[in-house]
C-alpha positions as CSV (number, residue, x, y, z in Angstrom):
1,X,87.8,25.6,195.9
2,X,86.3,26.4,199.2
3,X,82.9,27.1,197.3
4,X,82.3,30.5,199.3
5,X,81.1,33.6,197.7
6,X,83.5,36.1,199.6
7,X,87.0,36.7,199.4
8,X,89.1,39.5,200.4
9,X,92.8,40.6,201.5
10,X,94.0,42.4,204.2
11,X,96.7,45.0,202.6
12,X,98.4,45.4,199.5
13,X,102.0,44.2,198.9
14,X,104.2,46.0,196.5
15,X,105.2,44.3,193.2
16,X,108.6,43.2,194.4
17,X,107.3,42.4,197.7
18,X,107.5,38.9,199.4
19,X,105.5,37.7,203.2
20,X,102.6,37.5,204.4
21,X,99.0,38.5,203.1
22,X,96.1,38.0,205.2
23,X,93.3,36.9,203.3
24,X,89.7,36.4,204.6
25,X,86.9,34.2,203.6
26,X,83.2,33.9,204.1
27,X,82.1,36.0,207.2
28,X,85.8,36.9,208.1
29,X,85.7,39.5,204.9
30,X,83.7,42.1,207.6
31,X,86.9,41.8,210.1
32,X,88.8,43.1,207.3
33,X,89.5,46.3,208.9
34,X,90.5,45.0,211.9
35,X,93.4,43.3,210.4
36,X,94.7,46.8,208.2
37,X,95.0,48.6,211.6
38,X,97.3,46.5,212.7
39,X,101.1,46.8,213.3
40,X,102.8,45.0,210.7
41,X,106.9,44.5,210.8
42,X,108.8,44.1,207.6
43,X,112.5,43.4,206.7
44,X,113.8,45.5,203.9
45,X,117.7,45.9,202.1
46,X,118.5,49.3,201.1
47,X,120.8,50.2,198.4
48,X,122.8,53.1,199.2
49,X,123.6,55.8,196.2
50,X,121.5,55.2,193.4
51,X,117.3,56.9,193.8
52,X,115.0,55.1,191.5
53,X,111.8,56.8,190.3
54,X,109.4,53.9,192.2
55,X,111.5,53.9,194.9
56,X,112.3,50.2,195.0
57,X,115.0,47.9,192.1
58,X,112.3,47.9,190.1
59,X,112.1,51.5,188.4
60,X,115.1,53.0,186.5
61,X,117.9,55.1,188.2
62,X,117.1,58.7,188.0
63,X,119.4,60.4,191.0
64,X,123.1,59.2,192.0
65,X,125.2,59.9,195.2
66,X,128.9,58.7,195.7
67,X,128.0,59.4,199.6
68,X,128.0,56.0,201.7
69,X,126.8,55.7,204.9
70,X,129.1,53.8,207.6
71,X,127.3,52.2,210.6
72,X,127.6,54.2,213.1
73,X,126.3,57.1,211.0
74,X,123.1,55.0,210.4
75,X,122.1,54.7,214.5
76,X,122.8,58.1,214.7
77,X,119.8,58.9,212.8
78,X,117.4,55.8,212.7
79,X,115.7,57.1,216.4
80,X,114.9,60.5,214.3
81,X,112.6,58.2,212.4
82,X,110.2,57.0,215.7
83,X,106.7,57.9,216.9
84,X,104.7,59.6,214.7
85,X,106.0,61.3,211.2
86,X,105.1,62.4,208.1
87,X,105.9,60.9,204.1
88,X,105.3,61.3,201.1
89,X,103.7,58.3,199.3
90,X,105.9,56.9,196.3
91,X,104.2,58.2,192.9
92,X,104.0,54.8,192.1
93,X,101.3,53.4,194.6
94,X,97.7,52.2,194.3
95,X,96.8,55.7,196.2
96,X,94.2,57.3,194.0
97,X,94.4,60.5,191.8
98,X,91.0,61.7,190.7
99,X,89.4,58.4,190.6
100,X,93.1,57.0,188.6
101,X,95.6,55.1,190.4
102,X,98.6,57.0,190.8
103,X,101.3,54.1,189.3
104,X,98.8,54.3,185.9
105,X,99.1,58.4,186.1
106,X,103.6,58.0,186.8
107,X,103.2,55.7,183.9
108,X,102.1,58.3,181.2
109,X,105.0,60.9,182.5
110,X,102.0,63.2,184.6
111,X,103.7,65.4,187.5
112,X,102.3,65.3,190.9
113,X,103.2,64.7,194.3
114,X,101.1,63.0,196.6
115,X,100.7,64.9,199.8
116,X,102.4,64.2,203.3
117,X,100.4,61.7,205.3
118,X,100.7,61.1,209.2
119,X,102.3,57.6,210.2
120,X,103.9,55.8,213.2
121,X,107.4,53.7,213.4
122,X,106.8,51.8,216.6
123,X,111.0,50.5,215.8
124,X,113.4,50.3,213.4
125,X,116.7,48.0,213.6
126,X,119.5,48.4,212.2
127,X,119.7,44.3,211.3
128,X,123.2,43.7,209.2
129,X,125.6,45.9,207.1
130,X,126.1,43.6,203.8
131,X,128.7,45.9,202.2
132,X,129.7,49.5,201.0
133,X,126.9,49.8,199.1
134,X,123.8,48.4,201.1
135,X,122.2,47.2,204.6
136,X,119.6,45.2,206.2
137,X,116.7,47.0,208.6
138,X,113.4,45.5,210.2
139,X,110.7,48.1,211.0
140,X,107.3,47.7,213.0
141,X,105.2,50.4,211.7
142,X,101.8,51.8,211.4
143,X,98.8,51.4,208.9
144,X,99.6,53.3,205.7
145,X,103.5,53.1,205.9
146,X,105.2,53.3,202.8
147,X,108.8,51.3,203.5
148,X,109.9,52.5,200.2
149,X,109.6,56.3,201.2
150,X,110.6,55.2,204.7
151,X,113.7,53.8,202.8
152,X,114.1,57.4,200.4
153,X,114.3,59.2,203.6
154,X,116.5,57.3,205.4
155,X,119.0,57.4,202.7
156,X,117.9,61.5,202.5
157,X,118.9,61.9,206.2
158,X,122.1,59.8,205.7
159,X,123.6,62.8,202.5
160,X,122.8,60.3,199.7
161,X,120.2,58.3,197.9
162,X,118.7,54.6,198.1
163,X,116.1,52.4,197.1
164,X,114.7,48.9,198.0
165,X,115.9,45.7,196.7
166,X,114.4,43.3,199.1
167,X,111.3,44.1,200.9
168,X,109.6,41.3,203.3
169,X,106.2,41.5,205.4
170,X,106.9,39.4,208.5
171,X,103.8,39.9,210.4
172,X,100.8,41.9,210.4
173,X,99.6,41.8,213.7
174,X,99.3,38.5,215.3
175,X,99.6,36.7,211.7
176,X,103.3,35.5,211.3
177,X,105.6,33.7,209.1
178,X,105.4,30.3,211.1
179,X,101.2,30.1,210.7
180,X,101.6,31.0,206.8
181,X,100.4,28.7,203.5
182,X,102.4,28.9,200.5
183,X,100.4,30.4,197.8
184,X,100.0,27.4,195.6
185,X,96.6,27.3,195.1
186,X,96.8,23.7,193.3
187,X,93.8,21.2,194.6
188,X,96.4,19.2,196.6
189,X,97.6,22.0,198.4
190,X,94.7,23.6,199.4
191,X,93.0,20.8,201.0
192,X,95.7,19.0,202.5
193,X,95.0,18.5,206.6
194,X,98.5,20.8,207.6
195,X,96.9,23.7,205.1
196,X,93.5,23.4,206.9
197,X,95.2,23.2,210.2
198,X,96.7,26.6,209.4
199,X,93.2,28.6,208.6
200,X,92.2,30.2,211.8
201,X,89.1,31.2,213.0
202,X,87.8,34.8,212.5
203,X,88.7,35.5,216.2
204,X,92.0,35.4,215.3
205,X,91.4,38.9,213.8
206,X,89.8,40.4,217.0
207,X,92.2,38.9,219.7
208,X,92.4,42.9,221.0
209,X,89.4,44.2,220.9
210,X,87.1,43.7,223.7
211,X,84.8,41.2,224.1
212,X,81.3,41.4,225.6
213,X,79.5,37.8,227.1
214,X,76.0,37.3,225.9
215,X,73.2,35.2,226.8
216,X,71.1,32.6,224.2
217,X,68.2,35.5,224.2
218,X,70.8,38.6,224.0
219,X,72.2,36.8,221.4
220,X,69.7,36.4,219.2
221,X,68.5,40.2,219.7
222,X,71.5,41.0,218.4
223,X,71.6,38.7,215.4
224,X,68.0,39.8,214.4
225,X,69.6,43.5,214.2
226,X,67.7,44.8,217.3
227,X,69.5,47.1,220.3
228,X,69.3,45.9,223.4
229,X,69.4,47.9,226.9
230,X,73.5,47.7,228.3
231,X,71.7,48.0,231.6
232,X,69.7,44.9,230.9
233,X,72.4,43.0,230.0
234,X,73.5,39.4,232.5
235,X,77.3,39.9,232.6
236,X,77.7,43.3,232.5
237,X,79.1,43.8,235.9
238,X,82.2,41.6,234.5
239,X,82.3,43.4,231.4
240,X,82.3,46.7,233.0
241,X,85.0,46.1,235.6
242,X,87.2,44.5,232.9
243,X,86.6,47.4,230.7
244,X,86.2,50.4,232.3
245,X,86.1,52.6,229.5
246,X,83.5,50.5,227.5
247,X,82.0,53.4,226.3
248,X,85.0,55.1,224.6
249,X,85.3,52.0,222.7
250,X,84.4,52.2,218.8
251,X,84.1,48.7,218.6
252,X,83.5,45.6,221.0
253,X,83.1,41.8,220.0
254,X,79.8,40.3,221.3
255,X,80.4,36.4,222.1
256,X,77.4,33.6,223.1
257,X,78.9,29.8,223.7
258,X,82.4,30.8,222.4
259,X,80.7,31.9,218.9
260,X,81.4,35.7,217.5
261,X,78.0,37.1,217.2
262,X,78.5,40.2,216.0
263,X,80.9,43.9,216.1
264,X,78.7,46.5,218.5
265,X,79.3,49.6,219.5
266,X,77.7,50.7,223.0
267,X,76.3,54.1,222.8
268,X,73.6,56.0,224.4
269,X,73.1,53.2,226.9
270,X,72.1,50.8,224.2
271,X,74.1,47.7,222.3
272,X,73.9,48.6,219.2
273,X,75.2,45.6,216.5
274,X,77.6,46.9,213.8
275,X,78.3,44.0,211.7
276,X,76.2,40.8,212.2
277,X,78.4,37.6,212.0
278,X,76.5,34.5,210.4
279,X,78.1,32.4,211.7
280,X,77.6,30.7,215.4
281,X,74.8,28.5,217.4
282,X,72.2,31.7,217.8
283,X,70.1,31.6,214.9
């Protein structure tokens, strides 16, 4: 409908899932991996005493527990679950086996187990106990978090079992529920003025990730793909007292006339463009 050639989204959602899904379009498709580092906070219902082979209400019951958690049990142990630890990814994920996804492989009865990867909960609320049997929690966490194992584990730590019955992404970095579009991709929807209103520019992906001033000339340097000496550069006293560390930094947004140019990285005393942005008044 937008008659662009590029589409892409920023981070799978489970099945069952509901909330928010960046999607890019156009140029924006190369900030894509700006967006999946982000934090992203979720709400998510566990049910207490019943583990369910994916994890979430969607697979069949395969452990029970008669063991229920009360409240005060559950902030005992939710701050054993900050900073950085390690989980096991569900066995029914998109994660790759050999070139197979690895929900296609748990659907023809294969064992595996998916090794332990290296995440970070930055928090995790206790939000509402809804009865006996299950409870409310919001978690900001790192790339790569499963909230389904996050859930498993919890319930583990607690002396029972759970799973997932209601699993919400609320944000994923600055991207929140206020700024989103229903997914009803009908003509009437899509270009209605509060829609387009709501479809931000591709800085919106790169609001923390330094930014580097360039003149009309630097500018198009860059765009035509060619390094260009930091030394030599008009505002790179500003830059550099901004940013002292500039040169630790993987990756820096170069701006002329309030246009993103292009991703650089600075190394070896040269700007050197990562991803050319055509998009902008430096041709």
């Amino acid at each position: 409908m937008f008659n662009i050639k590029k589409v892409g989204h920023a981070g799978t959602l489970d099945p069952m899932a509901t909330g928010i899904l960046p999607i890019a379009v156009g140029e924006a498709t190369k900030c894509i991996s700006f967006l999946q580092n982000k934090k992203k906070k979720y709400f998510f219902t566990i049910k207490w005493g019943e583990g369910t082979e994916t994890d979430d209400s969607e697979g069949k019951v395969i452990e029970r527990s008669k063991n229920r958690p009360t409240e005060d049990q559950i902030l005992k142990i939710i701050s054993s679950f900050l900073g950085e630890i390690f989980q096991k990814p569900p066995i029914y994920s998109a994660i790759k086996i050999n070139g197979q996804r690895s929900y296609k492989l748990a659907r023809q009865n294969l064992f595996f187990e998916h090794n332990s990867r290296k995440v970070k909960i930055y928090k995790l609320t206790l939000k509402k106990i809804l009865n006996l049997d299950s409870a409310q929690f919001e978690v900001v966490c790192s790339k790569g978090t499963y909230v389904r194992s996050l859930a498993k584990d919890i319930a583990e730590k607690l002396k029972t079992k759970g799973h997932i019955t209601e699993l919400r992404r609320l944000s994923v970095g600055n991207f929140v529920v206020k700024d989103t579009i229903f997914m009803d991709f009908s003509k009437e929807i899509i270009h209605s003025p509060s829609v387009l209103d709501k479809i931000l520019p591709i800085e919106a992906a790169l609001d923390d990730i330094p930014a580097l001033l360039l003149t009309k000339h630097e500018a198009r340097k860059l765009k035509l793909g060619q390094k260009i000496d930091f030394e030599s550069l008009e505002f790179k006293k500003k830059f550099i007292e901004k940013f002292p560390n500039h040169i630790n930094f993987e990756k820096i947004c170069a701006f002329y006339d309030h246009n993103l140019i292009a991703i650089i990285k600075i190394e070896e005393g040269l700007v050197k463009p990562k991803r050319i942005i055509k998009i902008g008044r430096a041709h």
